[in-house]
N, C-alpha and C positions, 0 to 999 in steps of 0.2 A: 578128769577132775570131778568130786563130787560136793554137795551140798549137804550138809548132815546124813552122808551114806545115801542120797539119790542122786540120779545122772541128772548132769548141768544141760537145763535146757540151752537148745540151740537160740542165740542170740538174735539173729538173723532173720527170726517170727516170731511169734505171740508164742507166749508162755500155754500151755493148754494142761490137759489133763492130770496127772498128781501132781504141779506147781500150781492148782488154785488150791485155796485158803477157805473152810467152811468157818462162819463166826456169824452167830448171830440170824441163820437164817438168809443170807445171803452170801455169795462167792467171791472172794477178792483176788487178785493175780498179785504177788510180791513184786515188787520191781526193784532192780541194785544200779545205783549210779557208781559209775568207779571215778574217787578222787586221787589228786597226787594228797602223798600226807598233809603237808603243808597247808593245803583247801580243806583238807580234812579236819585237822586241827582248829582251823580257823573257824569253821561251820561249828566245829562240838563247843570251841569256846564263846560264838556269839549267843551259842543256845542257851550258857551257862550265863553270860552274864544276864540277857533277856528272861531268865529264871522259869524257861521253859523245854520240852524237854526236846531232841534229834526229831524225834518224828513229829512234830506240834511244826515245827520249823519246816522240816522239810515239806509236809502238806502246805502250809503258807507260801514258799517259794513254787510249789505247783499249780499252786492259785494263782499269787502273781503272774506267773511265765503266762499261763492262759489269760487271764485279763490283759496284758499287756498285746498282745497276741488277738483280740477281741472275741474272744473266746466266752462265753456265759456259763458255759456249767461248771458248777462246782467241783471239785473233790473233794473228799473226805477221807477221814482216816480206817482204815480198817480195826482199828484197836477202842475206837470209843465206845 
């Protein structure tokens, strides 16, 4: 299976070489969660009514999960 015509990294370890992201001056590694539709849907539509967009969202639930988790460092979005 490929990714816009590159091999799918192996799951199993860290993303490495052509799957990091230059922007900006620094490096970012893409990450994909697989939902069933249904969670999917549901995620795209709270983003819609919170009038912000998928990826604003999903960085906020990455921050959550770590805060909850006590975790202090931030994330951030690769796109800002």
């Amino acid at each position: 299976m490929s990714i816009s015509g590159a091999q799918q990294p192996d799951l199993g370890r860290p993303c490495a070489g052509p799957f990091l992201l230059h922007r900006r001056g620094a490096f970012f590694e893409p990450s994909a969660t697989v939902l069933a539709a249904s969670g999917w849907k549901a995620f795209r539509q709270l983003a819609f009514d919170l009038d912000i967009s998928v990826q604003d969202l999903g960085v906020e639930a990455f921050n959550d999960v770590m805060a909850k988790h006590g975790r202090k460092q931030k994330i951030e979005s690769a796109w800002d």
